[in-house]
C-alpha positions in Angstrom: 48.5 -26.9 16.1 47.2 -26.8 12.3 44.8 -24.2 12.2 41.1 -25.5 11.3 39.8 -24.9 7.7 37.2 -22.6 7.6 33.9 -23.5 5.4 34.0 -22.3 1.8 31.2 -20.0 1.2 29.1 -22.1 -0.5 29.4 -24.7 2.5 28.6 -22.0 5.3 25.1 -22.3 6.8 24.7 -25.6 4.7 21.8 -26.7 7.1 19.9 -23.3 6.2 20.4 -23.2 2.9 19.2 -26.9 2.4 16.1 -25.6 4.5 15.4 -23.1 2.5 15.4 -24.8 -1.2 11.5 -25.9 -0.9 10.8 -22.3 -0.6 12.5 -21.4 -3.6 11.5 -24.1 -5.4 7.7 -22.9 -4.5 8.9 -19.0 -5.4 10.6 -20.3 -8.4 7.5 -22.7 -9.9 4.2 -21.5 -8.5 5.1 -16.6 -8.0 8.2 -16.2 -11.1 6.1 -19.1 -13.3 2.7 -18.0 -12.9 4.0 -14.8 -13.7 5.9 -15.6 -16.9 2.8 -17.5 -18.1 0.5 -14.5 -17.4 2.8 -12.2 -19.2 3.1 -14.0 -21.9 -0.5 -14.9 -21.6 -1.2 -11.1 -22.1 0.3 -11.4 -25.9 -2.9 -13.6 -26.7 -6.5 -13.2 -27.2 -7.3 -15.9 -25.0 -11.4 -15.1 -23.9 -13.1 -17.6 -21.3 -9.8 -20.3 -21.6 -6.2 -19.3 -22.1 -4.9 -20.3 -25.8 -1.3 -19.6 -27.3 -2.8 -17.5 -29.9 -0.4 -14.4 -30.0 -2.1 -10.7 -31.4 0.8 -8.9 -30.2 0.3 -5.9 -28.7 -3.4 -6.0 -29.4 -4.5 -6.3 -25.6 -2.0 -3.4 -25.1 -3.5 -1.1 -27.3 -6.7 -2.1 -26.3 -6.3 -2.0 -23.2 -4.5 2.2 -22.8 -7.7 3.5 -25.3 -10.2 2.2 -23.1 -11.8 4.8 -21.0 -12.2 3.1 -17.8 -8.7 1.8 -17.8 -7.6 5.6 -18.2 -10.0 6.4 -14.9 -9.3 3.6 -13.0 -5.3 4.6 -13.5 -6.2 8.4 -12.5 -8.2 7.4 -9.5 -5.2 5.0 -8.7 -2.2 8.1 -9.4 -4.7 10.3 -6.8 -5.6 7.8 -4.4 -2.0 6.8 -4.0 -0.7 9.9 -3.8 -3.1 11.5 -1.4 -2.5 7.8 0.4 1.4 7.8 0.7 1.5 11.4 2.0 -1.3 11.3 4.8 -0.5 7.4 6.0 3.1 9.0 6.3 2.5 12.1 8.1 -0.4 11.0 10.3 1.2 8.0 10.6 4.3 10.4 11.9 2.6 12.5 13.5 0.9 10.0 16.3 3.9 7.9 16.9 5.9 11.5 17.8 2.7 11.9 20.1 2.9 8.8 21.9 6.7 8.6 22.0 5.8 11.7 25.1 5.6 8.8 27.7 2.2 9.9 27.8 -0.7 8.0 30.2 -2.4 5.0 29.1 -0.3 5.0 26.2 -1.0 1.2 25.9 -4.6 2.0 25.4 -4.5 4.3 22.8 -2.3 2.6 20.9 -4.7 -0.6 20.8 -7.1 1.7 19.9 -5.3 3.8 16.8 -4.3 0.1 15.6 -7.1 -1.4 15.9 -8.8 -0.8 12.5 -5.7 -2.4 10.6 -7.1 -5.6 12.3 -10.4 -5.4 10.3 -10.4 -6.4 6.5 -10.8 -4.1 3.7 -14.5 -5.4 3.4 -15.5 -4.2 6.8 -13.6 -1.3 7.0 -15.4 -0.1 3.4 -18.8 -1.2 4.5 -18.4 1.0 8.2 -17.3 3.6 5.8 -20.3 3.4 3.5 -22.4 3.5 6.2 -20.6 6.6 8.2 -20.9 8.3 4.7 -24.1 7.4 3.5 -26.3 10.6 3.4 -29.6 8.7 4.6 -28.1 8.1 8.0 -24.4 9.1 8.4 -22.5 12.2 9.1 -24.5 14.3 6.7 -27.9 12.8 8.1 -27.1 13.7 11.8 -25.3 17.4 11.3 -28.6 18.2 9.6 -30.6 16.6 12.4 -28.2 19.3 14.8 -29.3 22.7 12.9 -27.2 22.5 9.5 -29.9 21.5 7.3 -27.7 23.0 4.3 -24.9 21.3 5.0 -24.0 18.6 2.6 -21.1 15.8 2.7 -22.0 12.8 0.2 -18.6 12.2 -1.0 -19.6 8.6 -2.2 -22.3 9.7 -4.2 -20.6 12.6 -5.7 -18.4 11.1 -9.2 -15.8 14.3 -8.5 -14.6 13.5 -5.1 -16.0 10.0 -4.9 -12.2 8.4 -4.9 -11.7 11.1 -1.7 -14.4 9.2 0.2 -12.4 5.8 -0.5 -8.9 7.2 1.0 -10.5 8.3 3.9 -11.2 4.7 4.5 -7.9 3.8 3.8 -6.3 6.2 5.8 -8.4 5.4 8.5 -7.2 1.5 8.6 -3.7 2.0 7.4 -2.2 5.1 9.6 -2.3 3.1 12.8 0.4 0.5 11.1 2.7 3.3 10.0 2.0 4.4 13.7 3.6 1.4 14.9 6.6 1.4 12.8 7.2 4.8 13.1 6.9 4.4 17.0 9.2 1.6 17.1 12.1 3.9 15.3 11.2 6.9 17.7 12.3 4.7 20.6 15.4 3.5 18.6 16.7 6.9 18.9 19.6 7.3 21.3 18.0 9.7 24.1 21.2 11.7 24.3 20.3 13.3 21.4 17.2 14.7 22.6 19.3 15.9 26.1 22.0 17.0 23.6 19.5 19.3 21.8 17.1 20.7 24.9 20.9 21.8 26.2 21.6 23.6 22.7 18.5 25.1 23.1 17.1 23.2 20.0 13.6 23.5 19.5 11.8 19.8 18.9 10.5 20.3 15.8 13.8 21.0 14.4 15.5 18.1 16.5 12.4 15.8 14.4 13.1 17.4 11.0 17.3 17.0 10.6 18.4 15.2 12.8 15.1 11.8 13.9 13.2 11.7 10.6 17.7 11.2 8.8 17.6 8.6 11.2 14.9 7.1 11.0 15.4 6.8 6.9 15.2 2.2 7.0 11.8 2.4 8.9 10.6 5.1 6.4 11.7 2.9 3.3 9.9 0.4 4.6 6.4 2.2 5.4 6.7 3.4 1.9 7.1 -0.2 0.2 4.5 -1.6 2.6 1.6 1.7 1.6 2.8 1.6 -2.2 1.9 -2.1 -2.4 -1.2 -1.8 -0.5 -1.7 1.1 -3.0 -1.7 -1.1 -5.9 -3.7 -3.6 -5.1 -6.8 -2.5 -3.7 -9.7 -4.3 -4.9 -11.9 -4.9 -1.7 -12.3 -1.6 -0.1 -13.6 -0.3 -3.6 -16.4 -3.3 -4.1 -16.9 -2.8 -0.3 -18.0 0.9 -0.5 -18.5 1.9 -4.1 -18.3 -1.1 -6.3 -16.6 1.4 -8.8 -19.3 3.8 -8.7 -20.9 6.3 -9.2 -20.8 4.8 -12.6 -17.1 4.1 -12.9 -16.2 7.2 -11.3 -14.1 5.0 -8.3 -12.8 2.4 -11.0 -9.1 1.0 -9.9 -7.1 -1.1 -12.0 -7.4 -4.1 -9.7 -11.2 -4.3 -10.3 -10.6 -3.8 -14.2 -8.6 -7.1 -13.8 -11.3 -9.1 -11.9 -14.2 -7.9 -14.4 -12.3 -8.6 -17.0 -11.4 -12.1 -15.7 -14.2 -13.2 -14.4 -17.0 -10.7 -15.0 -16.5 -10.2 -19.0 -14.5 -13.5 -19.6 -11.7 -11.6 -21.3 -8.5 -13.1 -19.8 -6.3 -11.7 -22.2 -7.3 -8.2 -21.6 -7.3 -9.5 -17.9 -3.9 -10.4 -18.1 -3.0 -6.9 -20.0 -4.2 -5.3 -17.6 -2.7 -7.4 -14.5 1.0 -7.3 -15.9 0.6 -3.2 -16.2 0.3 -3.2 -12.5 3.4 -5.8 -11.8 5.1 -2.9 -14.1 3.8 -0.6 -11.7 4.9 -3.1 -8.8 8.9 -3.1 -10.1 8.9 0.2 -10.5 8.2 0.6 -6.7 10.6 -2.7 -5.7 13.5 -1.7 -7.8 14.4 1.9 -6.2 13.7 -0.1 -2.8 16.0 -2.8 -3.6 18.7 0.1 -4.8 18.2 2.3 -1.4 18.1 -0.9 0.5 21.1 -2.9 -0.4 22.8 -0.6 -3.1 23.4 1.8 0.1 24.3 -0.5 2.4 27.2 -1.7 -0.2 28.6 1.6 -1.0 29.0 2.1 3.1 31.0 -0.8 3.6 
């Protein structure tokens, strides 16, 4: 019998790929267009309407010898940092606990997730009230006996960008929680017999030989705190509005004021392509870890 042609590659999965062109049509006209016109947008010195009237690198300059740009990209460098590492190890750290077949595991879990399921706004309002001085933590260890005792981090323009992470920590551990749970129980449980019978202790079975393992589902974490990271707008207006001052200033919030506040949208649109810069630098060493690996192991 003849033996039946196979589809060329640009014939297999036709019915998917025909389902999928509205997508990329949408991607293609509304995300990669938008974005060219606000790059190039960003060339202009467009005010309360956008006009093709190009300055060059105007907005630019502009933009990196303004003072609150410069603070609102050091709060952002700390915030993110201090972020990434505690979302990770907490985030680590609970998953390993609950991965002990440990009672009412169901329960906790709700309850460690749980603040991802509020918004930004309600999570930095909570905060602001936990950390108000008036009523919160400080207001009720005083109340106990430690009338010295002082914790205002919200009101103090050092550390005020500490009492924003511990917001964000709060709501974003319990999603890194999940994920890292979910690669905990991918693990084959014959290496965990494998190293009680070598005599292995845990925490050396965790650091080389799970956490290699569990390298795709710690990619991802990273990508999904990093953009998180650069983006956050609401939890700032919620709790500080950028205050003390502009002690708590993020670059997201210098492109809203800019926008809408001051009715500059080419400084707006400076401002909001140096954070898709900041966005490609994160996607492009995921994109090379992701699929540039996976090539080299075929």
């Amino acid at each position: 019998m003849p033996r039946s042609k196979r589809p060329s590659g640009l014939l297999r999965n036709l019915n998917a790929k025909i389902a999928a062109i509205p997508m990329i049509l949408i991607a293609s006209v509304i995300f990669v267009g938008c974005t060219v016109w606000t790059v190039v947008h960003s060339f202009t010195k467009s005010r309360l309407l956008p006009k093709m009237d190009f300055v060059g690198l105007d907005q630019y300059e502009r933009l990196w010898s303004t003072r609150r740009w410069l603070i609102s990209i050091e709060n952002l460098a700390i915030y993110g940092l201090c972020m990434l590492v505690l979302s990770l190890v907490i985030g680590f750290v609970l998953a390993a606990l609950l991965d002990q077949k440990i009672r009412f595991e169901n329960t906790f879990r709700s309850i460690i997730l749980f603040p991802f399921a509020l918004s930004f706004v309600v999570t930095g309002l909570v905060w602001q009230w936990i950390l108000n001085p008036d009523f919160g933590i400080q207001f009720i260890v005083r109340n106990l006996g430690w009338e010295s005792f002082t914790f205002d981090p919200l009101f103090n323009p050092e550390i005020v960008i500490f009492g924003v992470l511990i917001a964000g920590v709060w709501q974003g551990s319990g999603l890194i929680m999940v994920l890292m749970l979910a690669g905990l129980r991918g693990i084959d449980g014959e290496i965990w017999k494998a190293s009680r019978i070598d005599g292995i202790p845990k925490w050396k079975t965790y650091l080389y030989v799970v956490i290699p393992m569990m390298r795709p589902v710690f990619i991802t974490a990273l990508v999904l705190i990093a953009s998180g990271i650069v983006k956050v707008y609401d939890l700032i207006v919620a709790q500080t509005k950028g205050g003390p001052g502009i002690a708590s200033e993020v670059p997201a919030k210098y492109v809203m004021d800019a926008m809408f506040s001051k009715q500059n949208l080419g400084q707006g649109f400076a401002a909001s392509t140096m954070m898709l810069v900041s966005v490609l630098i994160i996607l492009i060493p995921y994109a090379y870890l992701e699929f540039g690996g996976r090539r080299r192991d075929k």
